[in-house]
N, C-alpha and C positions, 0 to 999 in steps of 0.2 A: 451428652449433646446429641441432639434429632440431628437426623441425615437433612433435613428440611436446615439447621441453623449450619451445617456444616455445607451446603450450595449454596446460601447467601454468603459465607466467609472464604468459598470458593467466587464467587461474582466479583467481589470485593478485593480479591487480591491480583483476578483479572484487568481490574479496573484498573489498580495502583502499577501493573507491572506496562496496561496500556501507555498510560501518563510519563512512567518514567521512560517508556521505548520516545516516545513523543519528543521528551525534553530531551534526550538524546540526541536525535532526528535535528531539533531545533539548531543545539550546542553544533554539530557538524557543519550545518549550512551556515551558522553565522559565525562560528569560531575556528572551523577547519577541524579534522579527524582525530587531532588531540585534544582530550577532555580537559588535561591541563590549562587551555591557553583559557576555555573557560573559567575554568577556577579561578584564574588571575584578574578575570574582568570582575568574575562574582565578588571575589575578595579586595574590594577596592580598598580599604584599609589597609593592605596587608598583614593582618595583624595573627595569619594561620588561620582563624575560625570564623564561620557565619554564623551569626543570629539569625531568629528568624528574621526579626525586622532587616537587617540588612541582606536576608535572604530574597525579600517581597521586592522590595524597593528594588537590588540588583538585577531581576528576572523581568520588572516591569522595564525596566530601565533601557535593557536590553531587547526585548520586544515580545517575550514570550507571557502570554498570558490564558498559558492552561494553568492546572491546577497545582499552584506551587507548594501548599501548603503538608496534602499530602507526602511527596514528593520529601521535601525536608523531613518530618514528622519518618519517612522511610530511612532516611540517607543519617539520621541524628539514630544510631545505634545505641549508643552509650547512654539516650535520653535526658543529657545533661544540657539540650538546649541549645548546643549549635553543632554547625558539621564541620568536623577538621580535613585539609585533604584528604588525609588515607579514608575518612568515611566517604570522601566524595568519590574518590578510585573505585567506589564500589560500584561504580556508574561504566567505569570498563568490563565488568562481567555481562551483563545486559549488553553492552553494544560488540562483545565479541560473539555474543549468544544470536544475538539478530543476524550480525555480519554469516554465521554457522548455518542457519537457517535459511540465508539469501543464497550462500555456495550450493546447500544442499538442494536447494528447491533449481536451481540452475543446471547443477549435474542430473536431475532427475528430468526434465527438461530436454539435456541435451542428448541422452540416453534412449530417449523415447525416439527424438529425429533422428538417431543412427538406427533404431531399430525400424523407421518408416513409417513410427505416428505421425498425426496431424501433419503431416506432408502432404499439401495437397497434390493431388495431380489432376491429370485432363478428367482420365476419364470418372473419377470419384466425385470431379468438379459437375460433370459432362451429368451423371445420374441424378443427382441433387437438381438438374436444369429444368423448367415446367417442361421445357419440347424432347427434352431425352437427350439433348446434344449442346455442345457452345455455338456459337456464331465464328464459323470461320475455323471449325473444328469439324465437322460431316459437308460431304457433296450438300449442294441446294438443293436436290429435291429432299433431304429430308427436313428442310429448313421450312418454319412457317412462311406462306408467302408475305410479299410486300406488300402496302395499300398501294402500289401502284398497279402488282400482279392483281388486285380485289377488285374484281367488278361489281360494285354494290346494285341490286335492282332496285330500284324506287318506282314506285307505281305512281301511275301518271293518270290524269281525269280520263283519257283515252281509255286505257287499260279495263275501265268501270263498261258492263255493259248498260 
């Protein structure tokens, strides 16, 4: 296999892991943070397993209309056609993995403002200013004048010799 067909089958599984973070994301907001109570809507038969057909139909039903099919075709391990809970549970590793992701990008975050990153202050503010200073941060005279301090001269028919 070309490094060329293995960065398309690198894109490709970017893709399927986007969609499944997605349907994730989705299951939370509409179902609350247990994938379970999903599964229970999905599985409106009861019957343990989705098909696909009632995998379609559940997701449409439900409101979500990315891409369900890959999604199944991932979650359907055994390839026998539908997904049983434990294959859905596999949808807890992905959302403890994001949740892992969200802490760390937060601690790293918080780490920087203890250490006195992106903290703004005056005077970093004050440099970045076109005039060198804030308003209301330097005495007025280093402050641009007013248009009222502005005496514009306008030349007047007079002025013309």
């Amino acid at each position: 296999m070309s490094k060329g067909e293995w960065n398309i089958l690198e894109l490709l599984w970017s893709e399927i892991k986007l969609s499944i973070t997605e349907f994730i994301q989705f299951c939370e907001r509409t179902f609350g943070d247990e994938l379970v109570e999903a599964w229970k809507f999905l599985d409106e038969d009861g019957g343990g397993e989705i098909d696909m057909e009632e995998w379609c139909k559940a997701c449409e039903e439900c409101g979500f209309f990315g891409p369900v099919i890959p999604i199944f075709r991932f979650l359907d391990a055994d390839d026998e056609g539908t997904i049983s809970l434990d294959e859905f549970n596999q949808l807890e590793k992905f959302q403890a993995e994001r949740e892992n992701r969200h802490n760390a990008k937060v601690e790293r975050m918080r780490a920087k403002e203890a250490a006195g990153y992106n903290a703004p202050t005056i005077s970093r503010a004050a440099s970045r200013h076109p005039t060198g200073s804030l308003p209301g941060s330097s005495p007025s005279a280093s402050r641009p004048p007013s248009r009222q301090q502005t005496q514009l001269q306008v030349p007047t028919t007079e002025s013309y010799p």
